[in-house]
NUKE-642213 format. One record per residue (C-alpha): residue number from 1; residue in three letters; x, y, z. Coordinates in steps of 0.001 Angstrom, whole numbers, padded with zeros to 6 digits. Last residue first. Layout:
<sites>
SITE:NUM:ALA:X:Y:Z
...
</sites>
This chain:
<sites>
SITE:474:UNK:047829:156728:069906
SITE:473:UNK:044906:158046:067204
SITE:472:UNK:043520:161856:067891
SITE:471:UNK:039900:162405:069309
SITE:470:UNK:038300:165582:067820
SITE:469:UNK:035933:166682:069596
SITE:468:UNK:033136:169519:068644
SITE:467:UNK:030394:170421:071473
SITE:466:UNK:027347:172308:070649
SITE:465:UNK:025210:174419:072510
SITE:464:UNK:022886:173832:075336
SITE:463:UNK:023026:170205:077481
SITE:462:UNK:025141:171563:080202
SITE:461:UNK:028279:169608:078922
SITE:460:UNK:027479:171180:075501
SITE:459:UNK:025542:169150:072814
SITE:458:UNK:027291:166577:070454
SITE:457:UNK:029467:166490:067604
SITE:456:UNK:032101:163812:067152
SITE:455:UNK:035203:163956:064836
SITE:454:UNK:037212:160940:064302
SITE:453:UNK:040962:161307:063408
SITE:452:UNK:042636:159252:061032
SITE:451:UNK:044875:162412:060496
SITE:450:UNK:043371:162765:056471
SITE:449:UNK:040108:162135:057971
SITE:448:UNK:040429:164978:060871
SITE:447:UNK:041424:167290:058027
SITE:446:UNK:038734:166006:055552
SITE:445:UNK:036258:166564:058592
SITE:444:UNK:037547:170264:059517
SITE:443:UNK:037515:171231:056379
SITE:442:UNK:033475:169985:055631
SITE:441:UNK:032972:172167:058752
SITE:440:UNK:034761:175341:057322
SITE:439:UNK:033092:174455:054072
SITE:438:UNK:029566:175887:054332
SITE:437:UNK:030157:179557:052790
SITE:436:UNK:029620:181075:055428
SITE:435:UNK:026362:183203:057397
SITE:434:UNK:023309:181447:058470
SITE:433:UNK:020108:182860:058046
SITE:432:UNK:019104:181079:055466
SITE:431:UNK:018661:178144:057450
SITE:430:UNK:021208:175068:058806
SITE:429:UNK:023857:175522:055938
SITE:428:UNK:025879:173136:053549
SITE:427:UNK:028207:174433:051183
SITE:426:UNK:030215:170911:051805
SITE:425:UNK:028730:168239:054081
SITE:424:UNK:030134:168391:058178
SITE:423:UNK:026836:170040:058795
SITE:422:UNK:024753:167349:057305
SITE:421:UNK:026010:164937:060016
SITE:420:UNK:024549:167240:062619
SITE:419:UNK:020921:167805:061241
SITE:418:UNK:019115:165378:063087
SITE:417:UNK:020514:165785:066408
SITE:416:UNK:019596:169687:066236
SITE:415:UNK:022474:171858:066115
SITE:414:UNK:023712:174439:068876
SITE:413:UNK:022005:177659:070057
SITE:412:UNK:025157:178573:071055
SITE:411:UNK:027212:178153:074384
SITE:410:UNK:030264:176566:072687
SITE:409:UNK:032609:173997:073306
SITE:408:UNK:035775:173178:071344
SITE:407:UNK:037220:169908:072210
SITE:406:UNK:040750:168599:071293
SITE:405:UNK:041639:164716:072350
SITE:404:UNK:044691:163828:071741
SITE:403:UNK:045998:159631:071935
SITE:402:UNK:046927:157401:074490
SITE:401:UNK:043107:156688:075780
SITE:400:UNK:042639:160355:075940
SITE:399:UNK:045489:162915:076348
SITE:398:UNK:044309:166898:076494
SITE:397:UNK:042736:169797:074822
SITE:396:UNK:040044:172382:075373
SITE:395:UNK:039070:175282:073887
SITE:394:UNK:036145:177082:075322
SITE:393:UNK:033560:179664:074114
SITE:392:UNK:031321:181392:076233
SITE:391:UNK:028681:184003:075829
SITE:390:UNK:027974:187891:076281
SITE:389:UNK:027145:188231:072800
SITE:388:UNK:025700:185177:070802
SITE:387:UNK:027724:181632:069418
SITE:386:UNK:027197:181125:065937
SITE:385:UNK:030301:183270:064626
SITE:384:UNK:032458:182118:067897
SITE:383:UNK:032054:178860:067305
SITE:382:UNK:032887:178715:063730
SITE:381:UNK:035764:180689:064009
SITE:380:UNK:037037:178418:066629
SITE:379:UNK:036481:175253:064829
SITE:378:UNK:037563:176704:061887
SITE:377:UNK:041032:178161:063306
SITE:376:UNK:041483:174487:064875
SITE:375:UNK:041564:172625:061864
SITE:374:UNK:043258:175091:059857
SITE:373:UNK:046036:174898:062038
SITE:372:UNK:045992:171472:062161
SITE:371:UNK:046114:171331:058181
SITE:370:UNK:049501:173843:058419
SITE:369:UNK:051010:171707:061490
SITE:368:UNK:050843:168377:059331
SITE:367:UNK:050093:165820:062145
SITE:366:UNK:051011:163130:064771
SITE:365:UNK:050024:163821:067912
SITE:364:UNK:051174:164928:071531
SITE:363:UNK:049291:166842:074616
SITE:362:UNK:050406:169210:077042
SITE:361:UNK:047253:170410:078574
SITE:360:UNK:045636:173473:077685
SITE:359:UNK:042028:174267:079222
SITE:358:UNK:041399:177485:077412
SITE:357:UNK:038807:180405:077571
SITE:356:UNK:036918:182810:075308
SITE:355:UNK:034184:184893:076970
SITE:354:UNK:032738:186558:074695
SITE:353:UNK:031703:189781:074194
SITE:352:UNK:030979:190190:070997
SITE:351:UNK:034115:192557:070050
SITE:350:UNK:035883:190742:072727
SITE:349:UNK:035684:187394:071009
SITE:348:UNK:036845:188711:067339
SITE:347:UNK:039895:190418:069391
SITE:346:UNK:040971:187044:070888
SITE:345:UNK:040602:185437:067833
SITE:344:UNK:043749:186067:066563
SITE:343:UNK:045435:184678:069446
SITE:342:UNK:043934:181282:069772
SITE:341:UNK:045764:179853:066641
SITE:340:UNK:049182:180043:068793
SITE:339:UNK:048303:178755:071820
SITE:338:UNK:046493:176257:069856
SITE:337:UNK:049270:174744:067822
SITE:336:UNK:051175:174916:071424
SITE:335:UNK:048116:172546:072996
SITE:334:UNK:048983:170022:069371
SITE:333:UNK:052440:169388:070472
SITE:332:UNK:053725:168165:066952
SITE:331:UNK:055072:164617:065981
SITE:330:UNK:054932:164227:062250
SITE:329:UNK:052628:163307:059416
SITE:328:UNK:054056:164261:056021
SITE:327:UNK:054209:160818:055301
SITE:326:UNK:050642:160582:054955
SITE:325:UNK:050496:161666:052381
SITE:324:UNK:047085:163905:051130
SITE:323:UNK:046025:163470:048081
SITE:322:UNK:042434:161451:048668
SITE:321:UNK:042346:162974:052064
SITE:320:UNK:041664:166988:050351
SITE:319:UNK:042819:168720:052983
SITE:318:UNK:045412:170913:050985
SITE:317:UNK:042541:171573:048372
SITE:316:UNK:039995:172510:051314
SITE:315:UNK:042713:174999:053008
SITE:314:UNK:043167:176722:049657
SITE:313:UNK:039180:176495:049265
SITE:312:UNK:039222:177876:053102
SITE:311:UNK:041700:180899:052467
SITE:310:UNK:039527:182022:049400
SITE:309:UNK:036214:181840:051554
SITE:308:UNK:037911:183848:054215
SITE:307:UNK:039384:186495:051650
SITE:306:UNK:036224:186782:049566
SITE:305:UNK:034468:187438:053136
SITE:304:UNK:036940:189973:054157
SITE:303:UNK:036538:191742:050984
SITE:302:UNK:032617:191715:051359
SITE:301:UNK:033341:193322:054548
SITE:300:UNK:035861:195704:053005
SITE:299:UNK:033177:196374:050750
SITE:298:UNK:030405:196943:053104
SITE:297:UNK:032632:199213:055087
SITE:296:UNK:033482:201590:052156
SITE:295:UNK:029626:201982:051252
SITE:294:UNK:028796:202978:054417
SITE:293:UNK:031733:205018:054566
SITE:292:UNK:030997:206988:051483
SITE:291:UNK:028032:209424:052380
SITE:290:UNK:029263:210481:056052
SITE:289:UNK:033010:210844:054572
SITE:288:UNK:035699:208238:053867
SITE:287:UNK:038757:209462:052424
SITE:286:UNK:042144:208893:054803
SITE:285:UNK:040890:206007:057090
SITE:284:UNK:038710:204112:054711
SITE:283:UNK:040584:204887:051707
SITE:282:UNK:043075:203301:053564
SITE:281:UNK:041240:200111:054470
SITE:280:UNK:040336:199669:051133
SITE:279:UNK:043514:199908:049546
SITE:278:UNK:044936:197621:052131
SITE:277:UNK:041402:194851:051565
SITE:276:UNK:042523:195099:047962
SITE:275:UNK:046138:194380:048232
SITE:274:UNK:045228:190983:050229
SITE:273:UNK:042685:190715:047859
SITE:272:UNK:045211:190560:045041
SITE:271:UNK:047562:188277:047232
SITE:270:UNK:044841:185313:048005
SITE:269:UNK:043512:185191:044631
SITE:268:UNK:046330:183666:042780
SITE:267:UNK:046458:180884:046068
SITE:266:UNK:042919:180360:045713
SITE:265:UNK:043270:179935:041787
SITE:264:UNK:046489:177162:042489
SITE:263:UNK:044335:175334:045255
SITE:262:UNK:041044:175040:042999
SITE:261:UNK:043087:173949:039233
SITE:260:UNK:045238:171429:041798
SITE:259:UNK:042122:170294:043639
SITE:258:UNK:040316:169731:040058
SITE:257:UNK:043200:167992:037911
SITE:256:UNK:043967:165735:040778
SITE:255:UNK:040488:164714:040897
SITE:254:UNK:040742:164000:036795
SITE:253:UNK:044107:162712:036866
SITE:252:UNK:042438:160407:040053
SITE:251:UNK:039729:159136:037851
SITE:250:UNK:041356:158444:034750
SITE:249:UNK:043486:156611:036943
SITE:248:UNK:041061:154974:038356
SITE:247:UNK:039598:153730:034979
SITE:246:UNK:042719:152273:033568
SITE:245:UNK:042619:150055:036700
SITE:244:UNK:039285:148852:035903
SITE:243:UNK:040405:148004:032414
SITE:242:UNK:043575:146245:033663
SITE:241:UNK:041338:144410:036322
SITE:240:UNK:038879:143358:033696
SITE:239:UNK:042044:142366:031234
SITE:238:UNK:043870:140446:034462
SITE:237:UNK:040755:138571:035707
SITE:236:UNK:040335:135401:032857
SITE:235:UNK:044306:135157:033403
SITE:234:UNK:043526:134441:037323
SITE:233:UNK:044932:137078:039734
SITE:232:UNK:047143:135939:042265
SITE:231:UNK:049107:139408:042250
SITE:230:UNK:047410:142236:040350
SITE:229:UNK:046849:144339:042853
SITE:228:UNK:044001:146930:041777
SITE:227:UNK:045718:150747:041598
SITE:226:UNK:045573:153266:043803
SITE:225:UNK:041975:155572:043810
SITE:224:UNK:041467:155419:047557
SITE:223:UNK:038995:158732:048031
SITE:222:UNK:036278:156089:049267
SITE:221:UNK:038573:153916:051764
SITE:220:UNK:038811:150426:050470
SITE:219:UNK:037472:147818:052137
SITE:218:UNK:035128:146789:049637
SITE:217:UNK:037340:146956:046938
SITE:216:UNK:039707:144079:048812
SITE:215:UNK:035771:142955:049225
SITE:214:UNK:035455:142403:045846
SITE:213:UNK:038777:141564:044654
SITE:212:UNK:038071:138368:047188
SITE:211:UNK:034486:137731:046123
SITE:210:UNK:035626:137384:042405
SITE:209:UNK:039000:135470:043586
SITE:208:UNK:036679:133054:044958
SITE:207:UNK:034728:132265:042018
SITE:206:UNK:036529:128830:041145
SITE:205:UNK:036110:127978:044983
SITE:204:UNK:032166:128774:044932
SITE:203:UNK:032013:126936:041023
SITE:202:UNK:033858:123865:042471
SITE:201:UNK:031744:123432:045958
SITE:200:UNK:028842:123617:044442
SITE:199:UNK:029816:121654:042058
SITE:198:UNK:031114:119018:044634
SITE:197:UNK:027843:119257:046202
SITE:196:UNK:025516:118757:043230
SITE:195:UNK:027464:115802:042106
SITE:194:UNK:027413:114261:045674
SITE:193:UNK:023847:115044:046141
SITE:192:UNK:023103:113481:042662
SITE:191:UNK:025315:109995:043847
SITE:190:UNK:023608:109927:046679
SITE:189:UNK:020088:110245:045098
SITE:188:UNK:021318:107620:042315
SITE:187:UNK:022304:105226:045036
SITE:186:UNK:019127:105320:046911
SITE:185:UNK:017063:105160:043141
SITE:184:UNK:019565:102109:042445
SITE:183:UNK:019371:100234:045502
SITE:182:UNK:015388:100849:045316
SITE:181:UNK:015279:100172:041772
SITE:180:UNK:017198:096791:042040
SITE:179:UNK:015329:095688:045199
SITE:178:UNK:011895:096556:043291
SITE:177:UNK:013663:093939:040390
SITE:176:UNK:014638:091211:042688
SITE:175:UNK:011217:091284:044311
SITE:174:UNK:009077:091528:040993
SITE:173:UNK:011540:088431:039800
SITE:172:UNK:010666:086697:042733
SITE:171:UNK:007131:087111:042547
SITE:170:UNK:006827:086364:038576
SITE:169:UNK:005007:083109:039023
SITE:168:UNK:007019:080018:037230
SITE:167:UNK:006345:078143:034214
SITE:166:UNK:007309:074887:032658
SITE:165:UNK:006043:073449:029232
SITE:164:UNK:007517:070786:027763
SITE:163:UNK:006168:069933:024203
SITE:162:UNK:006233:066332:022371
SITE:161:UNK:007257:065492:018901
SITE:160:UNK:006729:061957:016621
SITE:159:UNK:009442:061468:013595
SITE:158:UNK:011182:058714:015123
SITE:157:UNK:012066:060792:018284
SITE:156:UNK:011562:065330:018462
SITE:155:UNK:011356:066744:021934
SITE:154:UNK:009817:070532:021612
SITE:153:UNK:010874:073191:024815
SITE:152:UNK:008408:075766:025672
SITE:151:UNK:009739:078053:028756
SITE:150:UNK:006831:080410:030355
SITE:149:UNK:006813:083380:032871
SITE:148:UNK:003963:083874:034674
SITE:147:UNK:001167:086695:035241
SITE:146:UNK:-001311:085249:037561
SITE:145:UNK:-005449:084654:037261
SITE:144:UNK:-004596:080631:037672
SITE:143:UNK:-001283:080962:034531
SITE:142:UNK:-000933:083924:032649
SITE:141:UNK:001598:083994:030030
SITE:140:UNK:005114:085970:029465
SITE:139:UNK:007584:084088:026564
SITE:138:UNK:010473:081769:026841
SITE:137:UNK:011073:079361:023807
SITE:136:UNK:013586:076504:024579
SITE:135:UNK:015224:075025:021086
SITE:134:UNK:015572:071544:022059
SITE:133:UNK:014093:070998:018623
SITE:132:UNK:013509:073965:016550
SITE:131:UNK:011139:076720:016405
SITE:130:UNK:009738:076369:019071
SITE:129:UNK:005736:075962:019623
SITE:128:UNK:003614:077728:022080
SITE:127:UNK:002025:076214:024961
SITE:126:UNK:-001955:076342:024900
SITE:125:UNK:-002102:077406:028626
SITE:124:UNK:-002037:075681:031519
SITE:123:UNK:-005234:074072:033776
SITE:122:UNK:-003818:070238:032797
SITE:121:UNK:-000752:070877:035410
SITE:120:UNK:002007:067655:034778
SITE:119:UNK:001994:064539:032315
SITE:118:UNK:001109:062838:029357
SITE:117:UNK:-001727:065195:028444
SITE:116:UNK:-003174:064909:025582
SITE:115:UNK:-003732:067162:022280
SITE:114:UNK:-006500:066550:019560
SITE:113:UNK:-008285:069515:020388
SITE:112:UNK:-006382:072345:021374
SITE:111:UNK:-003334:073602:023690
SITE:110:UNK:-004590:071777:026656
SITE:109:UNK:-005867:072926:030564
SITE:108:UNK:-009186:073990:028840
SITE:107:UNK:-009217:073312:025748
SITE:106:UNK:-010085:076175:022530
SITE:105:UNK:-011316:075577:019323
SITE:104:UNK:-014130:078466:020114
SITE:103:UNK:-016541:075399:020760
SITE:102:UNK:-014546:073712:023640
SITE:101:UNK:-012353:070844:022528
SITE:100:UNK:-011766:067703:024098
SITE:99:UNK:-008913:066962:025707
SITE:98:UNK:-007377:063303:025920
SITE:97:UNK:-007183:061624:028862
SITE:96:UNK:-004060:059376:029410
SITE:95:UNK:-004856:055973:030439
SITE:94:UNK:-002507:054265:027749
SITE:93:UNK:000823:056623:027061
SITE:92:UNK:000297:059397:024771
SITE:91:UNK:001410:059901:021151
SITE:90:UNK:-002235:058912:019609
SITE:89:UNK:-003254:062897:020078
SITE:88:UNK:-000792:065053:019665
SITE:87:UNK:001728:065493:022712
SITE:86:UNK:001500:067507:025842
SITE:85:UNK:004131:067400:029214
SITE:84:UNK:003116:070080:031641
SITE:83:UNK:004728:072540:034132
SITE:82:UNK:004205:074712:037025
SITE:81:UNK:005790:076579:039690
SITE:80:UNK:004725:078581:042345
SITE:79:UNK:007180:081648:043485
SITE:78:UNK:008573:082096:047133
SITE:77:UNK:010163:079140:048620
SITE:76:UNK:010367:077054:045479
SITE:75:UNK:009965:073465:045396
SITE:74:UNK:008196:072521:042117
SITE:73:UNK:011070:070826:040699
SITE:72:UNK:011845:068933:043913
SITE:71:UNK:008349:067910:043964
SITE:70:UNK:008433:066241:040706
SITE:69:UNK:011630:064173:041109
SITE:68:UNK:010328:063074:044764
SITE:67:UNK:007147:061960:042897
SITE:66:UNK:008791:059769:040194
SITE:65:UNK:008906:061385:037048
SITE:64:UNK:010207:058693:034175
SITE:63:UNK:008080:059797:030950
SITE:62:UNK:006683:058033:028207
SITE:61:UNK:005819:059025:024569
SITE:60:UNK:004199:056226:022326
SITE:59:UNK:005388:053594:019684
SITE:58:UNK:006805:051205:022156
SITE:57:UNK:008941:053855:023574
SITE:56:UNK:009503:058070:022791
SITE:55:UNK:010941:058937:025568
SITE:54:UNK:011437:061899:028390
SITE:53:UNK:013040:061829:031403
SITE:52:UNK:016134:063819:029644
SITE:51:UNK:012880:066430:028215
SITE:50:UNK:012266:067168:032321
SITE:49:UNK:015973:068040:032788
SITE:48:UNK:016054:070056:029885
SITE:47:UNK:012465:072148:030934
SITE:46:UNK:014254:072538:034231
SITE:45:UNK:017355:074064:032742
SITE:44:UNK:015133:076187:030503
SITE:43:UNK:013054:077503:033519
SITE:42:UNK:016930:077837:034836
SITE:41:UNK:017480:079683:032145
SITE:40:UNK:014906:081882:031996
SITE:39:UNK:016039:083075:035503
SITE:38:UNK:019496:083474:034575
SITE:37:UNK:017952:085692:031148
SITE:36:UNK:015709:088019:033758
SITE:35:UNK:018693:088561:035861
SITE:34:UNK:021379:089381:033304
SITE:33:UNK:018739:091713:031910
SITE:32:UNK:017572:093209:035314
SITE:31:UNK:021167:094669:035999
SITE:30:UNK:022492:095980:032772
SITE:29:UNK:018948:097585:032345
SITE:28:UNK:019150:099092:035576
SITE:27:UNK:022542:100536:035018
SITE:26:UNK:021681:101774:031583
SITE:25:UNK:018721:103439:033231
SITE:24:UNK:020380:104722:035881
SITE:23:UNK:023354:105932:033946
SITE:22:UNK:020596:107790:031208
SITE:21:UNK:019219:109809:034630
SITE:20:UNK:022888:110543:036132
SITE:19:UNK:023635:112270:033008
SITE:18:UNK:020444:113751:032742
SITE:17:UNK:021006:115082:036174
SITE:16:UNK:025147:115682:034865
SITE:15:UNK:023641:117913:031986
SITE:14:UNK:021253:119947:034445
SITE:13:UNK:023903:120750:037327
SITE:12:UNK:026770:122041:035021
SITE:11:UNK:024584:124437:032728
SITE:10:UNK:022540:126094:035411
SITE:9:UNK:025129:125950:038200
SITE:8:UNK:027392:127776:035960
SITE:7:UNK:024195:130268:035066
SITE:6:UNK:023532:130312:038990
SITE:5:UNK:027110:131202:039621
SITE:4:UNK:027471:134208:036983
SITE:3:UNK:024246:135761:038238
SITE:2:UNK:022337:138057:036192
SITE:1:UNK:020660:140872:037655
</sites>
């Protein structure tokens, strides 16, 4: 699945890396430029100083270097330094040895045949020639096995020219430079980390009304079809939450649409069978004969059914929590409600035998006496359909932790632990054995939901049937 934060991550992150990649290198090369030129400068400013010593006298070059002049230029704590003072041949001072050539033209310690030493190292290089005078050329050359960095500076007098050659090893310069990259590699890291961070940061803060309509949705009840606040919304937000809007209240027409098309054909169904089951039990008592009664019983039995089902989708429509207002809640003894359910199941439970009995205590909630009423008639119903002749059912209600607690308790066979949250699911049944329809449970649930109620099945208190409490809210 696509993620909107990884593709802003994607496409901030990589262009400020390369970013940060072309500053480094612009940063480095504004650093180690300004460094290499001060250092060829002072090779140039010690080539100068040596060309001021320099002169051409009595038809020959001369130079004034006493020994404390030549050791403070070589001084240098970490690199070694070297220079030399050539001129052609017949320029030099008396004494001075002139080179001789090896046989690929080339002398050792000079430039080429035909050029002496007048002063300095013998061992460097063949010194390259600027283009002007005082002119210094700086150029890389290796001097003893070791990269160095060379200055050649040309002294022109009455027509006659002499070279200057200084060079210096490149230790400094490597040091300087590794301290660059290191200060700018440790800076670069930060810097990345920082960027990284504060984007990070950015797209998880500019995404926080995302996570915030999503768990505002996330909290929300599953039959809670209102609208999407609109409040504190970004402008990117409002058409997707004006969409999504538009689709809940397709939604909730459409659920509204159902419950009021299945509560309106109950309640057209309710008074014809009503008049049905009369006929039926007339003809029953007035016309029935050995060879019609059968079939006279079985339809006011399957009249009865029609009538219970019909009663329960009325009951299911007015329980429905996703239109049910809770305004309509008021404060109701909930032991009378059952007073009054628990008579018309007093004949049921003495056709089977059973014993039905109540532990009343005065006990008050907040309800809608018609759902209550359903609640408790399908809790009894239900118990005493599954529960076999000669047994118990009992009713129980009472305060608990400030609110009601109602229990109905049943000596049944009861329900396996694996197969009690199905119950409470609509047109659901244990085997195919089981008489209903499957909603009085799922009533009972979207009652106890709409009351903010929660319903609890368990075994008996002798560890055989089942056990149905509903514990009230304070």
């Amino acid at each position: 699945m696509p993620s909107i934060r990884l593709r802003l991550l994607k496409w901030l992150i990589g262009p400020i890396l390369l970013i940060n990649l072309a500053g480094a290198a612009l940063t480095y090369l504004l650093a180690w430029i300004p460094a290499q030129i001060a250092f060829d400068q002072a090779l140039s400013d010690a080539a100068g100083a040596l060309g001021a010593r320099l002169a051409w006298q009595d038809g020959r070059w001369q130079i004034d270097l006493p020994r404390q002049a030549e050791q403070v230029l070589r001084n240098d704590d970490a690199d070694a330094v070297y220079f030399t003072v050539r001129a052609p041949h017949g320029a030099a001072p008396a004494g001075t040895v002139v080179a001789v050539a090896s046989a690929d033209g080339a002398v050792p310690g000079a430039a080429a045949a035909g050029v002496v030493q007048i002063a300095g190292d013998g061992d460097l290089p063949a010194l390259r020639q600027p283009a002007r005078e005082r002119q210094p050329l700086a150029y890389d050359a290796v001097v003893r096995g070791e990269p160095v960095r060379m200055v050649a500076l040309r002294i022109d007098a009455d027509g006659h020219s002499a070279t200057i050659g200084v060079a210096k090893t490149l230790r400094k310069r490597t040091q300087i430079r590794q301290a660059i990259v290191r200060a700018l590699v440790l800076l670069e890291t930060l810097l990345t980390l920082a960027c990284v961070g504060l984007i990070w940061l950015s797209v998880t803060n500019g995404l926080q009304p995302l996570n915030r309509m999503r768990a505002n949705l996330n909290a929300r009840a599953a039959d809670d079809l209102d609208p999407i606040s609109q409040a504190d919304l970004p402008y990117e937000l409002g058409p997707v939450v004006h969409a999504f809007n538009g689709l809940l209240g397709k939604v909730s027409d459409g659920a509204q649409a159902q419950q009021d098309f299945l509560a309106n054909v109950a309640h057209q169904l309710r008074t014809p069978l009503a008049g049905l089951r009369t006929q039926l039990e007339w003809l029953e008592q007035r016309h029935a004969t050995p060879d019609t009664a059968p079939s006279i019983a079985l339809m006011l039995s399957s009249t009865e059914r029609m009538i219970r089902q019909t009663n329960q989708l009325l009951a299911l429509a007015r329980a429905e929590p996703s239109h049910f207002e809770r305004t309509r809640l008021e404060p109701l003894r909930l032991d009378l409600l059952v007073q009054q359910a628990i008579q018309q199941f007093v004949d049921q439970a003495a056709l089977k035998a059973i014993d039905l009995g109540f532990e009343l205590q005065p006990t008050l909630v907040q309800g809608d006496p018609f759902l209550l009423r359903d609640l408790i008639d399908n809790l009894i119903d239900n118990a005493l359909r599954y529960t076999p002749a000669g047994g118990t059912v009992t009713v129980r209600c009472a305060i608990q932790d400030g609110g009601g607690l109602l229990q109905v308790e049943d000596s049944g066979p009861g329900i396996p632990p694996a197969k009690r949250e199905q119950v409470f699911s609509r047109f659901v049944r244990l085997d195919e054995q089981t008489t209903g329809s499957g909603l009085g449970l799922a009533i009972v649930r979207d009652i106890a939901l709409a009351h903010a109620a929660a319903i609890v099945l368990d075994a008996g208190a002798d560890g055989q049937g089942a056990r149905f409490s509903v514990s009230f809210p304070a």
